[in-house]
C-alpha positions in Angstrom: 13.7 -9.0 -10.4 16.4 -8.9 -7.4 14.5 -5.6 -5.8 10.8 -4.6 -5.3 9.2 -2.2 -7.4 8.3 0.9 -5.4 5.0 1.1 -5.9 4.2 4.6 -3.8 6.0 6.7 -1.8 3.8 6.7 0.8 2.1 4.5 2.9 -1.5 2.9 2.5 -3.9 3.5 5.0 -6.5 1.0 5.2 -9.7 0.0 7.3 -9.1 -3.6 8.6 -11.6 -6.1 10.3 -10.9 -8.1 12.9 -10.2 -11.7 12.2 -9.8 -11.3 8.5 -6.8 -12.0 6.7 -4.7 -9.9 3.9 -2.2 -10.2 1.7 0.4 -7.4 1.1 2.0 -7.3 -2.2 6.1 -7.5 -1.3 7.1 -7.5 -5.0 5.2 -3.9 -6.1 3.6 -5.2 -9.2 0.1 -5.5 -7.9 -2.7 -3.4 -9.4 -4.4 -3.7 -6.2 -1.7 -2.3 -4.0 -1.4 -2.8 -1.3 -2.8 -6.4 -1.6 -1.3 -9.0 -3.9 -3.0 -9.9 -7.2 -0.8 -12.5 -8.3 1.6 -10.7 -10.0 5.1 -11.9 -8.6 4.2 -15.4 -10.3 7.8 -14.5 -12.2 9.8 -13.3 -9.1 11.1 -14.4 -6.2 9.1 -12.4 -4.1 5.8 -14.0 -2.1 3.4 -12.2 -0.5 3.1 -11.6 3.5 0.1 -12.7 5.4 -1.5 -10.2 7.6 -4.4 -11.1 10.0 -5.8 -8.5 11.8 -6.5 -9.1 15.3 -9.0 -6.2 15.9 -10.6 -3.8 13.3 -8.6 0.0 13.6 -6.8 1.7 10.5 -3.3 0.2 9.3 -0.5 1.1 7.3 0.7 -1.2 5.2 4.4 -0.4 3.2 4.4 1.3 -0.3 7.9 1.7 -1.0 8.1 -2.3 -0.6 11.6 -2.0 1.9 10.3 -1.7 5.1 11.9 -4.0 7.8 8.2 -4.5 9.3 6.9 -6.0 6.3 4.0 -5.6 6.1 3.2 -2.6 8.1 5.2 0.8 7.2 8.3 1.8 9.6 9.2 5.1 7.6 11.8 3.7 5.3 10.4 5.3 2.7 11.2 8.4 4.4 14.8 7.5 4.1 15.0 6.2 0.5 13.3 9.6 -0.3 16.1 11.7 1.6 18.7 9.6 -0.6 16.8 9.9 -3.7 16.9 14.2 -3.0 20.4 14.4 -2.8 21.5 12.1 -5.7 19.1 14.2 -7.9 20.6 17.7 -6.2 24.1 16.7 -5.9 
């Protein structure tokens, strides 16, 4: 596997505590998204560490191709605009 799965289109909001530390799944397999379960063990994707340095909501990437991994910078705003016109072309 040379490209993450997508694993929503959308980003995840989520609830983080100060001075704990996540995991953010970069290879979209996880049944846990947005945290990694393990499941790139067969890929060459790792997950990215994430501490939080004070508790506020977050939002981590779905579509897996953000450039501010882990945290969502609209990409998936993008690959969605693209995905639109190769299906309406």
């Amino acid at each position: 596997m040379s490209k993450p799965a997508r694993a929503s289109d959308t980003p995840y909001p989520v609830e983080v505590e100060s001075g704990k530390t996540y995991f953010w799944c970069a290879c979209g397999q996880s049944k846990i998204q947005p945290f990694c379960d393990g499941s790139h063990k067969d890929t060459n994707f790792t997950p990215v560490k994430y501490e939080a340095t004070e508790s506020q909501k977050v939002f981590f990437c779905g579509c897996k191709l953000t450039e501010s991994q882990p945290m969502c910078d609209g990409t998936h705003k993008e690959t969605e605009r693209v995905h639109q016109s190769l299906l309406f072309d």
